[in-house]
PDB file of N, CA, C and O in Angstrom:
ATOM      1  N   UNK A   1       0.840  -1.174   0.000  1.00  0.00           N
ATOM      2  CA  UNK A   1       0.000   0.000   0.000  1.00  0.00           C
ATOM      3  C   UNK A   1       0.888   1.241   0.000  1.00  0.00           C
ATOM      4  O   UNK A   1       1.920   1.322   0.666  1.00  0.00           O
ATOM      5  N   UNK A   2       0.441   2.146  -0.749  1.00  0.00           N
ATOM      6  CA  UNK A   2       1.368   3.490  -0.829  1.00  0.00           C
ATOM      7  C   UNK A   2       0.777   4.614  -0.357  1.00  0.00           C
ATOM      8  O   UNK A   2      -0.452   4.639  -0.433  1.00  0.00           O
ATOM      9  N   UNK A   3       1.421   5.703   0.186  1.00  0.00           N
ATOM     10  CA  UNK A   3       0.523   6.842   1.126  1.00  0.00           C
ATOM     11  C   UNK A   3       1.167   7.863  -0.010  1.00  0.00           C
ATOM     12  O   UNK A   3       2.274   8.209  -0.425  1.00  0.00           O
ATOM     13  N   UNK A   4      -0.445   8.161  -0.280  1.00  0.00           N
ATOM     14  CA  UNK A   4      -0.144   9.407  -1.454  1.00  0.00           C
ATOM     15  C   UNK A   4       0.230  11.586  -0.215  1.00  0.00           C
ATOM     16  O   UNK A   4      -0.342  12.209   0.679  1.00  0.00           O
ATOM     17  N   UNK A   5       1.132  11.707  -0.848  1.00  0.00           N
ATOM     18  CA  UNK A   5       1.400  12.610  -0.398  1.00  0.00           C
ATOM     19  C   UNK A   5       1.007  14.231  -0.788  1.00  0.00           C
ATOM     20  O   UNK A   5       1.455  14.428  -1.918  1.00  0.00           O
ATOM     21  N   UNK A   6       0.590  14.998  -0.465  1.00  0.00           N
ATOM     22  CA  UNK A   6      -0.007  16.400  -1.009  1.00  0.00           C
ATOM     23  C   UNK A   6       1.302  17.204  -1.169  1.00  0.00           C
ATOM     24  O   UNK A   6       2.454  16.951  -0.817  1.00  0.00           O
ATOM     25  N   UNK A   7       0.791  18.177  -1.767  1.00  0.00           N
ATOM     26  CA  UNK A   7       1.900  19.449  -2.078  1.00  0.00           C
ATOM     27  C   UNK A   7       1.269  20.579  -2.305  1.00  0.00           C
ATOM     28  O   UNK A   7       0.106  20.685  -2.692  1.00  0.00           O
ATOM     29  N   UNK A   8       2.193  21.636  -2.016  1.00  0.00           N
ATOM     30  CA  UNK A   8       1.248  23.206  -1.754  1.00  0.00           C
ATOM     31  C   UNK A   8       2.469  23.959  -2.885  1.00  0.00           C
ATOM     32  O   UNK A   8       3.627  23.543  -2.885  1.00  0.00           O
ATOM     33  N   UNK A   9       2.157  24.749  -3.529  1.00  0.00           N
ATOM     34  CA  UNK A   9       3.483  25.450  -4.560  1.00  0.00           C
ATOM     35  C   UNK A   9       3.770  26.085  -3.190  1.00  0.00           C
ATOM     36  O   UNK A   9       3.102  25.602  -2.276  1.00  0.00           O
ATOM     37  N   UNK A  10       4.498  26.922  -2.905  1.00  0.00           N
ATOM     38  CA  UNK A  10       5.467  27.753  -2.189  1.00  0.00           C
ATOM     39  C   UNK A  10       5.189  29.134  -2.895  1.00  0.00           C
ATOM     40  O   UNK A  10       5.598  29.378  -4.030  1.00  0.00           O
ATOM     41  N   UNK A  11       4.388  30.101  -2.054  1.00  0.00           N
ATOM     42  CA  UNK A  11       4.522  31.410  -2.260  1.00  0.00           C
ATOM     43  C   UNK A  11       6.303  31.990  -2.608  1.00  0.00           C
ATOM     44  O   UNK A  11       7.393  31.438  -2.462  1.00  0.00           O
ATOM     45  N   UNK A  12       6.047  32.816  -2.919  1.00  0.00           N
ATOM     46  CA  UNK A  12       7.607  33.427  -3.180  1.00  0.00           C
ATOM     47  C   UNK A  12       8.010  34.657  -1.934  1.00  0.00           C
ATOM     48  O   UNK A  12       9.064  35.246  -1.694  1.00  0.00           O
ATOM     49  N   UNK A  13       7.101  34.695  -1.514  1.00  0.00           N
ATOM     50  CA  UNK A  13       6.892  35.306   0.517  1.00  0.00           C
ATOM     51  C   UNK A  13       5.942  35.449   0.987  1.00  0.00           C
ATOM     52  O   UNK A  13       4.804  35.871   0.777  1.00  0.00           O
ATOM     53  N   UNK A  14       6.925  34.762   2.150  1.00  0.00           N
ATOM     54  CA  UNK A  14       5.524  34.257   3.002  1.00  0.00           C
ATOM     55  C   UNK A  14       5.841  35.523   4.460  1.00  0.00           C
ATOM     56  O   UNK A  14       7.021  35.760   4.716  1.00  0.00           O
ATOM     57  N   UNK A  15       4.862  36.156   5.205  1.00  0.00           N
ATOM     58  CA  UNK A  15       4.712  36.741   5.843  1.00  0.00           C
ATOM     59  C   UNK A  15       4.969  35.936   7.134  1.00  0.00           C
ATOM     60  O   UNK A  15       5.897  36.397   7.797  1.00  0.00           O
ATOM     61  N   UNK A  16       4.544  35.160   7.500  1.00  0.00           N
ATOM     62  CA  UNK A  16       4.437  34.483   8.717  1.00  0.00           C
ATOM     63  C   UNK A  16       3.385  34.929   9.758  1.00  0.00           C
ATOM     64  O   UNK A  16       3.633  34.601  10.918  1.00  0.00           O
ATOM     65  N   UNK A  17       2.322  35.579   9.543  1.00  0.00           N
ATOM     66  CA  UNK A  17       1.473  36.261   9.973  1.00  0.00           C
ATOM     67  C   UNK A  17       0.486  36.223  10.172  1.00  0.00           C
ATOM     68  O   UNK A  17      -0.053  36.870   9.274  1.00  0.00           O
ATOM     69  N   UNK A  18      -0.432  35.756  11.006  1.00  0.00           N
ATOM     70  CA  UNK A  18      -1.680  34.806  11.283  1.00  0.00           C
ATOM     71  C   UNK A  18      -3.046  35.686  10.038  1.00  0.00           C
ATOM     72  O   UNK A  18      -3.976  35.161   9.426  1.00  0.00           O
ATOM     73  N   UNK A  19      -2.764  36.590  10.068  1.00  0.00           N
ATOM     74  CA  UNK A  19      -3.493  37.349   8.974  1.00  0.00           C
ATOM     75  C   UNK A  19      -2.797  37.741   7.965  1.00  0.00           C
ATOM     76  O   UNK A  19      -2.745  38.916   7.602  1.00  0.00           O
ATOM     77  N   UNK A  20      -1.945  36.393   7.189  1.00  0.00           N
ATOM     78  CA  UNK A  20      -1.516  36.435   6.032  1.00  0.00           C
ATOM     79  C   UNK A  20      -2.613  36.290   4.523  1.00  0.00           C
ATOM     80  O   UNK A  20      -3.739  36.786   4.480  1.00  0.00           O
ATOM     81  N   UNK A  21      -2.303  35.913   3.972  1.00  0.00           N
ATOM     82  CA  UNK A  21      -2.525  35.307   2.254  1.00  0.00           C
ATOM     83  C   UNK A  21      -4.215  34.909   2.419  1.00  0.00           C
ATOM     84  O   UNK A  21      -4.097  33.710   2.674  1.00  0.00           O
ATOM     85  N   UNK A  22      -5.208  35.088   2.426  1.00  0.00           N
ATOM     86  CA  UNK A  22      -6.317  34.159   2.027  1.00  0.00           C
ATOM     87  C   UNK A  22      -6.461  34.459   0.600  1.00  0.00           C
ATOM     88  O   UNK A  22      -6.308  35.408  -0.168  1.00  0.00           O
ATOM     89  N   UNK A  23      -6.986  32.674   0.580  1.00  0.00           N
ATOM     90  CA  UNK A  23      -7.122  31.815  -0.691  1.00  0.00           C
ATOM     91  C   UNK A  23      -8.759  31.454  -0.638  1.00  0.00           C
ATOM     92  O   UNK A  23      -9.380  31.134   0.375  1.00  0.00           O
ATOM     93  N   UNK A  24      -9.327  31.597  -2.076  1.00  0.00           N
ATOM     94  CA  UNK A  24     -10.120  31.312  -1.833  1.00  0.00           C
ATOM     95  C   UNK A  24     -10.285  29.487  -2.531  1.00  0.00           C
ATOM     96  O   UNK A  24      -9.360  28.945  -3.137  1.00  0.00           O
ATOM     97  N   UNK A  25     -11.434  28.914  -2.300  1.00  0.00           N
ATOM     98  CA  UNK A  25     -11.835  27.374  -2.508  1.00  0.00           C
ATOM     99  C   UNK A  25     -11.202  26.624  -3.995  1.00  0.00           C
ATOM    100  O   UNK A  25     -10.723  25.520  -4.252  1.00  0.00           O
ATOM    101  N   UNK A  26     -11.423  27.577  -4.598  1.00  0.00           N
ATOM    102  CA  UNK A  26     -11.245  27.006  -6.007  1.00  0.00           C
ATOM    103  C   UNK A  26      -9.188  27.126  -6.362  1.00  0.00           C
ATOM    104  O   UNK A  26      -8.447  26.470  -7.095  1.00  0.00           O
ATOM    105  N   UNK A  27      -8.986  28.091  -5.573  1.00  0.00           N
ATOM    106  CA  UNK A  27      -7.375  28.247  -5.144  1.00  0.00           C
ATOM    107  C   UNK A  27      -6.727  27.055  -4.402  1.00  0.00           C
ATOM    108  O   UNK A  27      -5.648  26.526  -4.669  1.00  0.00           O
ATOM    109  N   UNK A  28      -7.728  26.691  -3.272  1.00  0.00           N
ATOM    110  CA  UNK A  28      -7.578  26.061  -2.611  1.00  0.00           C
ATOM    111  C   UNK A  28      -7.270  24.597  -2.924  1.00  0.00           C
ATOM    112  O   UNK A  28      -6.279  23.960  -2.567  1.00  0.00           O
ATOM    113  N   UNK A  29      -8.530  24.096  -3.815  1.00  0.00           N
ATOM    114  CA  UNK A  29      -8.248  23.055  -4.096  1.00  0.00           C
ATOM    115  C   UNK A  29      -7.263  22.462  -5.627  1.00  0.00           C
ATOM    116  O   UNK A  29      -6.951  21.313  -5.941  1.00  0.00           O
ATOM    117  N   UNK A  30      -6.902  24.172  -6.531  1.00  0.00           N
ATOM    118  CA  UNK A  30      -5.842  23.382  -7.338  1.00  0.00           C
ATOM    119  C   UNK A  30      -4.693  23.584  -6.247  1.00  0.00           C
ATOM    120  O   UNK A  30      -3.633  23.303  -6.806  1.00  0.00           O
ATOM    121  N   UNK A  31      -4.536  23.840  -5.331  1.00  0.00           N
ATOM    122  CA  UNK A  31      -2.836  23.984  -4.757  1.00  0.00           C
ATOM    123  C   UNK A  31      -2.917  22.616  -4.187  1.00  0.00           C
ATOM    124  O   UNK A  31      -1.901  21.929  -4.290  1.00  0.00           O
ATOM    125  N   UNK A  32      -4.053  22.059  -3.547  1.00  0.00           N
ATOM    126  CA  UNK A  32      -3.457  21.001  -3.354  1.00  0.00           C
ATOM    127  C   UNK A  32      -4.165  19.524  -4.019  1.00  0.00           C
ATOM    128  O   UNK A  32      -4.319  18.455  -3.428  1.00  0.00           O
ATOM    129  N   UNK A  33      -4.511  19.854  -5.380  1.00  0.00           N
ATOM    130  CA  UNK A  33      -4.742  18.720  -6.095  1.00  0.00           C
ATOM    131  C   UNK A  33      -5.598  17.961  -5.773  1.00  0.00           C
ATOM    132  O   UNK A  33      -5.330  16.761  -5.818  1.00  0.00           O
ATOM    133  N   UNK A  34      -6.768  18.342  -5.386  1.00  0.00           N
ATOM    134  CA  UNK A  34      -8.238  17.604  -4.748  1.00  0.00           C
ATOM    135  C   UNK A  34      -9.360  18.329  -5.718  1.00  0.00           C
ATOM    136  O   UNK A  34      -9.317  19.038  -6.724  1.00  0.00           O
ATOM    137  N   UNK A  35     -10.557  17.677  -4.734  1.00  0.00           N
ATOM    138  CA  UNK A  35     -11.708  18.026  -5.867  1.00  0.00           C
ATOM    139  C   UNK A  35     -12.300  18.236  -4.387  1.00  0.00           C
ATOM    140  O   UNK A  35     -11.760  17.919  -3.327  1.00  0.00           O
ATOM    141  N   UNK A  36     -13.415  18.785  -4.564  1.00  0.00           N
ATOM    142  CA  UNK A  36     -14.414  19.147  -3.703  1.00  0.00           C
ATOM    143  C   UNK A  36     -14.885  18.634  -2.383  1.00  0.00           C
ATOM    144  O   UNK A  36     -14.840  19.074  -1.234  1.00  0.00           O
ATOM    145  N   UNK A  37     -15.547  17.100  -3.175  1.00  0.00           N
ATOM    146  CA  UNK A  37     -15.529  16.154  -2.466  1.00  0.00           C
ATOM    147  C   UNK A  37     -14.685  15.846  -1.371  1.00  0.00           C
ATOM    148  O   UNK A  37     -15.001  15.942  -0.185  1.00  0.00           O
ATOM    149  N   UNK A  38     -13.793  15.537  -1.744  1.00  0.00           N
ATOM    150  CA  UNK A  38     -12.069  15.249  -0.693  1.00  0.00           C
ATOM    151  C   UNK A  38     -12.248  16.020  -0.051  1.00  0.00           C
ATOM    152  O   UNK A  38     -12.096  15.692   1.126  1.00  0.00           O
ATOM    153  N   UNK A  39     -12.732  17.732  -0.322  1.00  0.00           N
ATOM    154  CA  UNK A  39     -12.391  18.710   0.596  1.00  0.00           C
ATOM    155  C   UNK A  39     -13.260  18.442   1.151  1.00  0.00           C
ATOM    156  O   UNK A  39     -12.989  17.598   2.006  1.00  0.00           O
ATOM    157  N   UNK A  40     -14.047  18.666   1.137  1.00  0.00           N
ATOM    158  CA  UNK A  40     -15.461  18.015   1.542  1.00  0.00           C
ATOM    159  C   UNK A  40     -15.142  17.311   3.186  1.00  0.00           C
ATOM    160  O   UNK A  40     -15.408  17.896   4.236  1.00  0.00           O
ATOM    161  N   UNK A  41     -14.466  15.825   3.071  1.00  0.00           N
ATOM    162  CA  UNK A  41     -14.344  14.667   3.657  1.00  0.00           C
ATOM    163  C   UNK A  41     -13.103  15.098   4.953  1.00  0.00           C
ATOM    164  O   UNK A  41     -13.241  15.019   6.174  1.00  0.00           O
ATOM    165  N   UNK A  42     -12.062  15.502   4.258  1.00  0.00           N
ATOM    166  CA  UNK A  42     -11.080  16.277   4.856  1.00  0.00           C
ATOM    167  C   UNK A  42     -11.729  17.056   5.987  1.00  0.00           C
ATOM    168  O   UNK A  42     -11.784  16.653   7.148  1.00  0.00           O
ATOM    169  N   UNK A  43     -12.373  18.587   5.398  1.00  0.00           N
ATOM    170  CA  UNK A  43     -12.882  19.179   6.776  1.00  0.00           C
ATOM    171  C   UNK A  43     -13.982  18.176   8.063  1.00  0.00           C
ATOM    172  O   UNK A  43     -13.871  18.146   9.288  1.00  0.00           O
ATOM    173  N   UNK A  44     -14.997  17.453   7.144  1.00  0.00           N
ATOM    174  CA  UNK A  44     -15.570  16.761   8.424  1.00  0.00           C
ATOM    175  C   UNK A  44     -14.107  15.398   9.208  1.00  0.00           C
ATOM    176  O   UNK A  44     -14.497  15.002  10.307  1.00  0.00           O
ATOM    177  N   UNK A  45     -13.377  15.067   8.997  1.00  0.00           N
ATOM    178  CA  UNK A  45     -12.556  13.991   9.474  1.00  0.00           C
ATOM    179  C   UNK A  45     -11.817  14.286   9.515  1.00  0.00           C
ATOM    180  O   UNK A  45     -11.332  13.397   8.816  1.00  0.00           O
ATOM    181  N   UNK A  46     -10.680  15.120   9.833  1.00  0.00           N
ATOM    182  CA  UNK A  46      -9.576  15.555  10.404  1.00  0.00           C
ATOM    183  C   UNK A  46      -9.420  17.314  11.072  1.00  0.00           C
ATOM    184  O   UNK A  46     -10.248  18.215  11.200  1.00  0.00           O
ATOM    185  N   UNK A  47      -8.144  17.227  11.341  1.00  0.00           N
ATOM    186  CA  UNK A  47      -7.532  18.811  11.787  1.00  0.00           C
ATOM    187  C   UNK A  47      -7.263  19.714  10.598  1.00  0.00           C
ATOM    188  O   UNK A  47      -6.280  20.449  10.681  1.00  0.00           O
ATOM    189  N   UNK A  48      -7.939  19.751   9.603  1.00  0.00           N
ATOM    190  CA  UNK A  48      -8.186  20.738   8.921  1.00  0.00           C
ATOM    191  C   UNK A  48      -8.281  22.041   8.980  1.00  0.00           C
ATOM    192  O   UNK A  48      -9.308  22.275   9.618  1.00  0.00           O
ATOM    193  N   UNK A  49      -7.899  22.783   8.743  1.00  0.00           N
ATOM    194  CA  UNK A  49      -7.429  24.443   8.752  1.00  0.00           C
ATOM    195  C   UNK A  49      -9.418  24.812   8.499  1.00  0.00           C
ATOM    196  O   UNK A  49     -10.161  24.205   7.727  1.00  0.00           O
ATOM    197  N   UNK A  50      -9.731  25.764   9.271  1.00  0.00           N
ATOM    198  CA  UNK A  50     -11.130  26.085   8.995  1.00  0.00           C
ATOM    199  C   UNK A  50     -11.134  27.783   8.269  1.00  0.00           C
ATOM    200  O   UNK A  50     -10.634  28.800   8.748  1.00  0.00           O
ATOM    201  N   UNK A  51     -11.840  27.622   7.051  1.00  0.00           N
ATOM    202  CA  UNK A  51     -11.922  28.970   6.433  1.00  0.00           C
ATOM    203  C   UNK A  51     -12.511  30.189   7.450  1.00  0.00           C
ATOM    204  O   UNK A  51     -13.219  30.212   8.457  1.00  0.00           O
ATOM    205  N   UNK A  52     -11.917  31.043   6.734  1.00  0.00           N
ATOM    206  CA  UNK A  52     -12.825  32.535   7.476  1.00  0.00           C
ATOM    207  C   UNK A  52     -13.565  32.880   6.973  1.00  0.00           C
ATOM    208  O   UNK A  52     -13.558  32.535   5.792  1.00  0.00           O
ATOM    209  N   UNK A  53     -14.815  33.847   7.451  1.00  0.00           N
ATOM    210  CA  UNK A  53     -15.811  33.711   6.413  1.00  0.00           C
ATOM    211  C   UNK A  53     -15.807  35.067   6.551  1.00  0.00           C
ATOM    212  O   UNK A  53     -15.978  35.714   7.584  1.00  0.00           O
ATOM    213  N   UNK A  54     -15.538  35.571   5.110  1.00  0.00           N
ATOM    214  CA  UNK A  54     -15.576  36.920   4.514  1.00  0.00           C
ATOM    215  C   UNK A  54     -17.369  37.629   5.035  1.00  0.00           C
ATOM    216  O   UNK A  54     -17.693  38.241   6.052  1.00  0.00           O
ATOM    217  N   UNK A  55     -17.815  37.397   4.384  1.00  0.00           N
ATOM    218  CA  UNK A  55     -19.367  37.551   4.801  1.00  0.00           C
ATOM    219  C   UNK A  55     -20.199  37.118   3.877  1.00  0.00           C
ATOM    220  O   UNK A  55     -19.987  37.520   2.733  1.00  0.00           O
ATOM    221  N   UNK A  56     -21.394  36.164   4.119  1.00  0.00           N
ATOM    222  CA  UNK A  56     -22.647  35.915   4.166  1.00  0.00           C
ATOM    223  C   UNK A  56     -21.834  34.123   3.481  1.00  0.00           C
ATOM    224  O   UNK A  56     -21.489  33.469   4.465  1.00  0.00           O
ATOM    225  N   UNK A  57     -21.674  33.724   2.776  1.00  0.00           N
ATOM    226  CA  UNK A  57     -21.290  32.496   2.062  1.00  0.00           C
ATOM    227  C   UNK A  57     -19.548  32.437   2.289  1.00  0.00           C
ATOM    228  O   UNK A  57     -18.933  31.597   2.947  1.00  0.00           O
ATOM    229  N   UNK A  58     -19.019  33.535   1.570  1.00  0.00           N
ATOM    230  CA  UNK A  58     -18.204  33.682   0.839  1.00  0.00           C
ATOM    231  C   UNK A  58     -16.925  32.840   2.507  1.00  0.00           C
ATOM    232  O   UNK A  58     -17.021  32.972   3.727  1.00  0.00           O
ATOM    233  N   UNK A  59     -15.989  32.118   1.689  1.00  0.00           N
ATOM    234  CA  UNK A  59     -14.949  31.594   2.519  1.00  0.00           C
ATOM    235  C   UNK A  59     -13.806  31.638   1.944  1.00  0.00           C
ATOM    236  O   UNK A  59     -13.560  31.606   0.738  1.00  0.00           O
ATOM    237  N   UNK A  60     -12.823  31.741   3.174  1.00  0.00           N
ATOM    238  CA  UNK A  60     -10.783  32.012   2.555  1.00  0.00           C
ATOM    239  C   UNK A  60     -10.284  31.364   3.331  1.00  0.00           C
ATOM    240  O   UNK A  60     -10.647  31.423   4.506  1.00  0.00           O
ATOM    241  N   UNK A  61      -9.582  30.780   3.040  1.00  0.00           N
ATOM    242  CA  UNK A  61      -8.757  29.779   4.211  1.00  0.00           C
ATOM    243  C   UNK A  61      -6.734  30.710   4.053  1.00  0.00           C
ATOM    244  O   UNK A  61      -6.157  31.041   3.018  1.00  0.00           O
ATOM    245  N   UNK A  62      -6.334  30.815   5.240  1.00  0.00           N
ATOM    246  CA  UNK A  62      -5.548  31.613   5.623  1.00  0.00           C
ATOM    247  C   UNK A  62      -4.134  30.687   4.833  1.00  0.00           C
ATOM    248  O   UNK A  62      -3.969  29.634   5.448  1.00  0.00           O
ATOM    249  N   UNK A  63      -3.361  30.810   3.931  1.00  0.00           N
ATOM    250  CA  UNK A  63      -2.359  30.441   3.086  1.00  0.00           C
ATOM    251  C   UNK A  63      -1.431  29.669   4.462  1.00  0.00           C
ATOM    252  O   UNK A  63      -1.293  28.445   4.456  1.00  0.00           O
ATOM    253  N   UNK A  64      -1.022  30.257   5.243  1.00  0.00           N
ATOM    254  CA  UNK A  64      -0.132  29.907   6.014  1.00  0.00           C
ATOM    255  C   UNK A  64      -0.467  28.467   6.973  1.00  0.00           C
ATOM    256  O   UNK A  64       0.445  27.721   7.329  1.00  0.00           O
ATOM    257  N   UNK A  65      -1.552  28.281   7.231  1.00  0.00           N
ATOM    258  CA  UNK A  65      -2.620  27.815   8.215  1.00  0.00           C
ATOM    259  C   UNK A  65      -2.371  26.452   7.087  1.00  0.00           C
ATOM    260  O   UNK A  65      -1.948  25.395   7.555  1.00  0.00           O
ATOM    261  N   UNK A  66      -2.667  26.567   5.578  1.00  0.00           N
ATOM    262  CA  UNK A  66      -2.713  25.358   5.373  1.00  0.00           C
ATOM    263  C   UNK A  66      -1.716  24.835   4.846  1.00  0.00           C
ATOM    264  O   UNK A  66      -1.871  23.712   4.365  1.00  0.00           O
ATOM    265  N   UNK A  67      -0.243  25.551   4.764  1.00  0.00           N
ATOM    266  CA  UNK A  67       0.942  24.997   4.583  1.00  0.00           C
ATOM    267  C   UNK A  67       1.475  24.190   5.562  1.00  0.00           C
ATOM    268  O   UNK A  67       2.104  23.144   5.405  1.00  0.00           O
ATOM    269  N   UNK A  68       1.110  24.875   6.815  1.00  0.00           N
ATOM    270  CA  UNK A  68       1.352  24.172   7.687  1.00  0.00           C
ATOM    271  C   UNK A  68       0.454  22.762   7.969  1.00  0.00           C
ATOM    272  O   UNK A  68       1.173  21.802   8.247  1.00  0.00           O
ATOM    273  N   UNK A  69      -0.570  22.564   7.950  1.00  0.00           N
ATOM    274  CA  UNK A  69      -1.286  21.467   7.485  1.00  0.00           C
ATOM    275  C   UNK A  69      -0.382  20.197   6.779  1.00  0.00           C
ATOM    276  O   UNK A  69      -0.002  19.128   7.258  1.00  0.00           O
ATOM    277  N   UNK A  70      -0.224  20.752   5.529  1.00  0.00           N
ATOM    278  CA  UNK A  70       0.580  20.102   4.664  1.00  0.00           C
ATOM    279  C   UNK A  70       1.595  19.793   5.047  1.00  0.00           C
ATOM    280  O   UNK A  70       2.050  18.961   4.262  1.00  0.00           O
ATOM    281  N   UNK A  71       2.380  20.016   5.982  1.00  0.00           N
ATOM    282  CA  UNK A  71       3.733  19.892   6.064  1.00  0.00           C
ATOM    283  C   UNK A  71       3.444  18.845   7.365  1.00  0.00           C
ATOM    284  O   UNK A  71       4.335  18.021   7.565  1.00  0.00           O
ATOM    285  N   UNK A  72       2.367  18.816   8.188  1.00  0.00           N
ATOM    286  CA  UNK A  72       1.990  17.891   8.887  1.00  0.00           C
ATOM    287  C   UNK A  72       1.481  16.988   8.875  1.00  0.00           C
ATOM    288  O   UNK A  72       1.310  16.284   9.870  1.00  0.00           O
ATOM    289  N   UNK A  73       0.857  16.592   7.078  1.00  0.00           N
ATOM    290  CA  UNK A  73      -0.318  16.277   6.909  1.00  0.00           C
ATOM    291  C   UNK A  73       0.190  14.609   5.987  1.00  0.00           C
ATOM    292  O   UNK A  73       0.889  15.086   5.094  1.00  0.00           O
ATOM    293  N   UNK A  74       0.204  13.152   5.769  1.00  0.00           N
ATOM    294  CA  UNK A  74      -0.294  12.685   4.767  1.00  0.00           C
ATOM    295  C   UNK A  74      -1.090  11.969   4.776  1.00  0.00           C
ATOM    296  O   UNK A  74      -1.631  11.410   5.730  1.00  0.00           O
ATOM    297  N   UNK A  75      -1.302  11.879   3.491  1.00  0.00           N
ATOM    298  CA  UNK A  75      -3.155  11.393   2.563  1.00  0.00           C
ATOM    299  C   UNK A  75      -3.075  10.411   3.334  1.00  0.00           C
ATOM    300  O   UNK A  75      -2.335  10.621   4.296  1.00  0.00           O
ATOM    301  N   UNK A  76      -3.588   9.325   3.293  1.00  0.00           N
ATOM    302  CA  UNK A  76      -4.064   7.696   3.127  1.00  0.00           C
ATOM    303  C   UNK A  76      -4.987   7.685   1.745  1.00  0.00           C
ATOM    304  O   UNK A  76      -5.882   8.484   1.469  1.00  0.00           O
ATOM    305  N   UNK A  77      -4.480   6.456   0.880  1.00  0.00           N
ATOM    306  CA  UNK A  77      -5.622   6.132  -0.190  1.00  0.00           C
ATOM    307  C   UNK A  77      -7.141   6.359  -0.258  1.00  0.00           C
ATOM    308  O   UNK A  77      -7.853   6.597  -1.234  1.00  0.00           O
ATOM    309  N   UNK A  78      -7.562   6.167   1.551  1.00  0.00           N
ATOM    310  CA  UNK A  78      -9.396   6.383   1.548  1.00  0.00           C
ATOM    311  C   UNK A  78      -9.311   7.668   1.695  1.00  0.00           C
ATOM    312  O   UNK A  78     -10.404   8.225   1.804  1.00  0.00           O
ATOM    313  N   UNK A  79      -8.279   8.416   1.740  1.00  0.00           N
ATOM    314  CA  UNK A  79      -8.564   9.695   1.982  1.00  0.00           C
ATOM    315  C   UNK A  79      -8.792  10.990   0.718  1.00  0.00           C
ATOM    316  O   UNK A  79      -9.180  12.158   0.751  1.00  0.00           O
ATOM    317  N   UNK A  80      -8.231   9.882  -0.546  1.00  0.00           N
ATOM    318  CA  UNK A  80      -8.214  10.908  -1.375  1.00  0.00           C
ATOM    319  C   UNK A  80      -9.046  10.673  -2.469  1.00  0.00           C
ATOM    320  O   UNK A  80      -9.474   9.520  -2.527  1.00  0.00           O
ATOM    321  N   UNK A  81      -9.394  11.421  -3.341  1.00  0.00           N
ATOM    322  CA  UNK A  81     -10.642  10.980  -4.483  1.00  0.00           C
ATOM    323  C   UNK A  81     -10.277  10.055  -5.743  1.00  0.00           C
ATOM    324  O   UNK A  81      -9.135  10.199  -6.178  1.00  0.00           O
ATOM    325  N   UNK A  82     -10.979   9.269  -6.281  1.00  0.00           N
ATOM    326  CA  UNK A  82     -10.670   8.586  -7.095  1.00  0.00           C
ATOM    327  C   UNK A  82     -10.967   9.004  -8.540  1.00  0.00           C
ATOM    328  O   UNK A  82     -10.640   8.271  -9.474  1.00  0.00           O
TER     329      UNK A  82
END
């Protein structure tokens, strides 16, 4: 069995700043190569970075918040979409 691993591109600077970079969903999910769904599954079943919510719908998840994720983070096969 093989544990598929995620990847985030690397800003070219990063602030380090809890009110850095928001990304919005569709950003979100080409940086790290998922589809909806996954994201979907991800936020209900793990420590997932939780978006901020701009106002009324609209959501950004904080750039830094989910690098760090990533750098803590790997897939398992049920974890990712087929």
């Amino acid at each position: 069995m093989t544990v598929a691993t995620i990847t985030l591109s690397e800003d070219k600077k990063s602030t380090g700043r809890a009110n850095g970079k928001k990304i919005s969903i569709d950003q979100l999910l080409e940086h790290l190569c998922i589809g909806r769904t996954t994201l979907h599954r991800l936020r209900k079943s793990t420590d997932f970075p939780r978006p901020v919510i701009i106002f009324g719908r609209m959501q950004r998840w904080d750039i830094d918040e989910i690098k760090a994720w990533v750098k803590n983070k790997k897939l398992t096969p049920s974890e990712t979409s087929l």
